[in-house]
Every structure is written in structure tokens, then in C-alpha cells.
N, C-alpha and C positions, 0 to 999 in steps of 0.2 A: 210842685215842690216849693218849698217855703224857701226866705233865703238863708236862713241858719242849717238848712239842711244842704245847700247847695253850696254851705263851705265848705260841709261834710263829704259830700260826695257830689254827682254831677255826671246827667243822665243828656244821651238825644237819641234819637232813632232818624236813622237812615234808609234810602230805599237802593236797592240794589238796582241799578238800571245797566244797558246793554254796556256801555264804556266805561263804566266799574270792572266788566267780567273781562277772561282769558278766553282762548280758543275755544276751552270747555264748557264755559257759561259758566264758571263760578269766580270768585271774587277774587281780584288780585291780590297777591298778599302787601304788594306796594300801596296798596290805594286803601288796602286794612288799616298798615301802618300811618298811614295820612291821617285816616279817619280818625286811630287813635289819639294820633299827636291834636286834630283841630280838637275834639273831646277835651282833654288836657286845656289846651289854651281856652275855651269857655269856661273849665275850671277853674282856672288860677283867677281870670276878672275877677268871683268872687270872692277869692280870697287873697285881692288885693297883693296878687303877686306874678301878674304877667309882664312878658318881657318889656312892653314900654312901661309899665310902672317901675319896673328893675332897673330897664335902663336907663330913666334920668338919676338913681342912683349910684349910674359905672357899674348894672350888675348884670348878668344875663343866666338863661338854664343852662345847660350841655350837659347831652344825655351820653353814661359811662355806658350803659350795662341794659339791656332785653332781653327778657326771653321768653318768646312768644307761643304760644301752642295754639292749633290751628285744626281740632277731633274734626272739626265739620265744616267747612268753608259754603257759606252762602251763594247761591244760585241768582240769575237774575231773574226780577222781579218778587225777591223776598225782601221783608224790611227787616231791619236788626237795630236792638237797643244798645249802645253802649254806655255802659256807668266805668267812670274813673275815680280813684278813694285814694289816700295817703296814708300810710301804716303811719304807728311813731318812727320818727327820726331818731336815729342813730350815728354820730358820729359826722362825719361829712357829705357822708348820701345821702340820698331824700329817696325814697323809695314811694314808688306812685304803680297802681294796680288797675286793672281795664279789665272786663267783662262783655261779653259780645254775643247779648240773646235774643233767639228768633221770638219777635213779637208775636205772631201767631200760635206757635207750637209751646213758648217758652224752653227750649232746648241751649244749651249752652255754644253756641257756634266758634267760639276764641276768645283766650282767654291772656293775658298776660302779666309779667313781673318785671319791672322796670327800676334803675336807677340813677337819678339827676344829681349834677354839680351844679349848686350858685357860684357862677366864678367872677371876679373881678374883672371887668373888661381892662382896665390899667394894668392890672399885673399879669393878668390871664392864669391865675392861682384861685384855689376854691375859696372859699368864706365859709363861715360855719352859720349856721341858721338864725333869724334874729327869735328873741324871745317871742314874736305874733305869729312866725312860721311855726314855730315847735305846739305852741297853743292849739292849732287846727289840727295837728297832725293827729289822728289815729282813732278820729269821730267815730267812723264809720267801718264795720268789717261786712267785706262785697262774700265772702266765703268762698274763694275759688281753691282747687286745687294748690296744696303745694308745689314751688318747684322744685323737681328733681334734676341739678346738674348735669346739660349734657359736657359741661366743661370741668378737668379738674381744679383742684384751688391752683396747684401750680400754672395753669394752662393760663386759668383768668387771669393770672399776673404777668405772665411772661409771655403767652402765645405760642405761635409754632413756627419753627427754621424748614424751610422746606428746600428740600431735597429733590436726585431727580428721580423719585418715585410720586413726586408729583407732576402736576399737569402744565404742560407750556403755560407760558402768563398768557393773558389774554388784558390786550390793550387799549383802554377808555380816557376818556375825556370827562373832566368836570362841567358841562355845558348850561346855559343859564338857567332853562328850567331848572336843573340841580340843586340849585340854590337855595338857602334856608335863611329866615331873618337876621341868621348871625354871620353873614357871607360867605358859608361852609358849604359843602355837600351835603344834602339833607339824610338822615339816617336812614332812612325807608329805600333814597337812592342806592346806598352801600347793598342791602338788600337783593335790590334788583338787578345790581352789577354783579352780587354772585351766582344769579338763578341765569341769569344773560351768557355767563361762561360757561352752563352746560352746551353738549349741541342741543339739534333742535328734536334730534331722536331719544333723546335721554327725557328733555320736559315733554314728548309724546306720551311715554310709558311710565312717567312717575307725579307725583303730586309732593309738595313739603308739607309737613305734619306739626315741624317742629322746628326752633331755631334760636340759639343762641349766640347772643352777639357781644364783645368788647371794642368800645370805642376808642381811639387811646390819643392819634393824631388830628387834625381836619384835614380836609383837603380841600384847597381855595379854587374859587372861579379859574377854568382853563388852564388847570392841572391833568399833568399825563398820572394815571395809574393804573395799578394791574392787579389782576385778580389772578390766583392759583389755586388747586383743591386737588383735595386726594379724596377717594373714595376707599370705605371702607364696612364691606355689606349696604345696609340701606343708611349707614352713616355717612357724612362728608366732611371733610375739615374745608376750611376756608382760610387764607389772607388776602387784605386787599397792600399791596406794596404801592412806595413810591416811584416816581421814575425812574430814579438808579436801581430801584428794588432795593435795598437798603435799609428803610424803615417801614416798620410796619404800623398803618393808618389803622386797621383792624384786625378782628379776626375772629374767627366765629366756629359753629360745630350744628348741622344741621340732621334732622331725619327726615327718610322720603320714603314711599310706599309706594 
């Protein structure tokens, strides 16, 4: 790949090894999410817009908005290409796109639709794109599936109050691994804290297919928080609250099979 293409978009392949997989031998969806995110950050070097390049400007990512689909989850010892691309920009999102194909079969194994804030590390408020960010944006189209909403517009904006026909909270820790370059929870961990709140009879008998996430709070090194979900058919709602329960950190809407 040339580098004028690698502003465009931005390709690696991974190999699926044993400590990648779940109980089942296929691919965590935590460690998908990782993958994604390192993809991304080999992207942005080239285009001169990774976080230590941001940050000696007081700038940094934070990712608003995911949503991941997941038809075929990789096995171990399969390898998988991922390509990451940037739609045009729009407004204050930055929307960034990941594709996730088995190198041998070329089958489409995950696929996702992502949306980034450049925020001010001073004001902790977005910025709007500079005119070199906007210029790159929209080289390249990966052709994935559209996304289809598992959240309403109202929901993506406001979330959900939950009630007791939801599920006891279930109570975590933000612990060091957790951690992301911007001193937060990593997104991928939010993830894994809600698939963690099932028991351990529920992730025997089912797999996630699907997941949508709003990011809204952080949650800082060695913070209490808590996860709640409702079930509804092979759907689930999500919140991750704060300690008081009070604010909501996230909140999300998944499918399982």
C-alpha cells in the first residue's frame, strides 16, 4: 500500500491465537474491539493525526458512538484483515469505518460504524475539524453494510432510566489494565463489563451478533461502577451507572443468538 493510500484507508492482518479466543474458540469481542482501536491508531500516524500528535496540541479522540456487528466471529488459528476508512465529516463527528476479512476465504467476519470527538484536553469540549482533517476524509469507501439502528434517535440521546424490571446492578471496578491513553476506561472494557454481567449460564447458551453503544461519561482509574440490562427476546438493553447510580457513563442495545 502506497502512503497516499494509507491516508485513505489502512489495512493489517492479525492472527487469531489461543488467548485472543473465549471458552468456544472464537474471538473475543473485547480483543476485536482492541484490534479495531490499534487499526485506527496505525491509521491516524498517516494521517498525521494520532493522539501524541493531538496532544502537544491540548487535543485528543473520544469515541461518542459504535456499532459493531459481528455475522461470523473468528476461530483460533484464522487470520483476519482489518481495513479502517473515514467517511466525509460532518459536523462535529468524525465517523471512522472497520472491515474484518478472513484472509483465506475472503468472507466478511465484522464489520463496524464508529463515531469520534476531537475534544480540547483544556476545556474537555469538542473542536470542529481542522481544514487537513476534512481534506482526508472520505478517500476511500470500504462498502460495508449499512447501519441499521439498534437504538432509537431518542434513546441515542438520552438513554434509558431503568427500573425494577431490570436487573440487580452488578458491581466493577475501573482497574489499571482498564485504562486507555486518555486515563479513562477503555471502550472495549465498557463492552466487556456488560457481556461480564450476564451469568455464566446465559454466555454458555448464547453468542452477541450485534452491539450498539453511546459513550457519554468516562470513568476514571479506580472508580466504582455498575452495569444493569434488561432482556428483551434475543435483545438486551444496557447501562453502565455511577456509584450513586445517578449518572449514566453509557448505554447501549445489543443482540444474541
Amino acid at each position: 500500500m502506497t502512503a497516499s493510500e494509507n491516508i485513505a484507508r489502512y489495512s493489517h492482518s492479525f492472527h487469531i491465537y489461543n488467548h485472543c479466543t473465549d471458552k468456544s474458540g472464537l474471538l473475543r469481542v473485547k480483543t476485536l474491539c482492541d484490534m479495531l482501536n490499534d487499526v485506527a491508531e496505525m491509521h491516524t500516524v498517516y494521517q498525521h493525526a494520532d493522539v501524541a500528535t493531538l496532544n502537544k496540541n491540548g487535543l485528543t479522540w473520544m469515541l461518542r458512538h459504535i456499532h459493531l456487528y459481528m455475522p461470523d466471529l473468528p476461530a483460533q488459528n484464522r487470520q483476519v484483515a482489518i481495513t479502517t476508512w473515514n467517511p466525509e465529516v460532518s459536523g462535529l463527528l468524525f465517523p471512522r469505518r472497520y472491515k474484518a476479512v478472513d484472509t483465506q476465504t475472503g468472507g466478511l467476519r465484522a464489520y463496524a460504524h464508529t463515531e469520534w470527538l476531537l475534544v480540547n484536553l483544556h476545556t474537555m469540549r469538542p473542536e470542529r475539524p481542522t481544514a487537513q482533517m476534512t481534506s482526508i476524509m472520505g478517500l476511500y469507501d470500504g462498502q460495508i453494510p449499512d447501519s441499521v439502528p439498534l437504538l432509537s434517535r431518542i434513546e441515542q440521546k438520552t438513554g434509558f432510566t431503568p427500573n425494577e424490571t431490570w436487573s440487580e446492578a452488578c458491581r466493577f471496578k475501573a482497574g489499571y489494565a482498564d485504562i486507555d491513553f486518555n486515563g479513562h476506561l477503555t471502550q472495549s472494557s465498557y463492552i466487556q463489563r456488560m457481556i461480564d454481567a450476564h451469568g455464566f449460564a446465559f454466555l454458555e447458551q448464547h453468542r452477541m451478533h450485534e452491539i450498539e453503544v453511546i459513550y457519554a461519561h468516562e470513568i476514571k482509574p479506580e472508580a466504582v461502577f455498575y452495569v444493569r440490562f434488561k432482556r428483551d427476546g434475543d435483545t438486551v438493553s444496557y447501562v453502565v451507572l455511577n456509584e450513586g447510580q445517578n449518572l449514566l457513563h453509557a448505554w447501549a442495545r445489543a443482540r444474541w443468538k
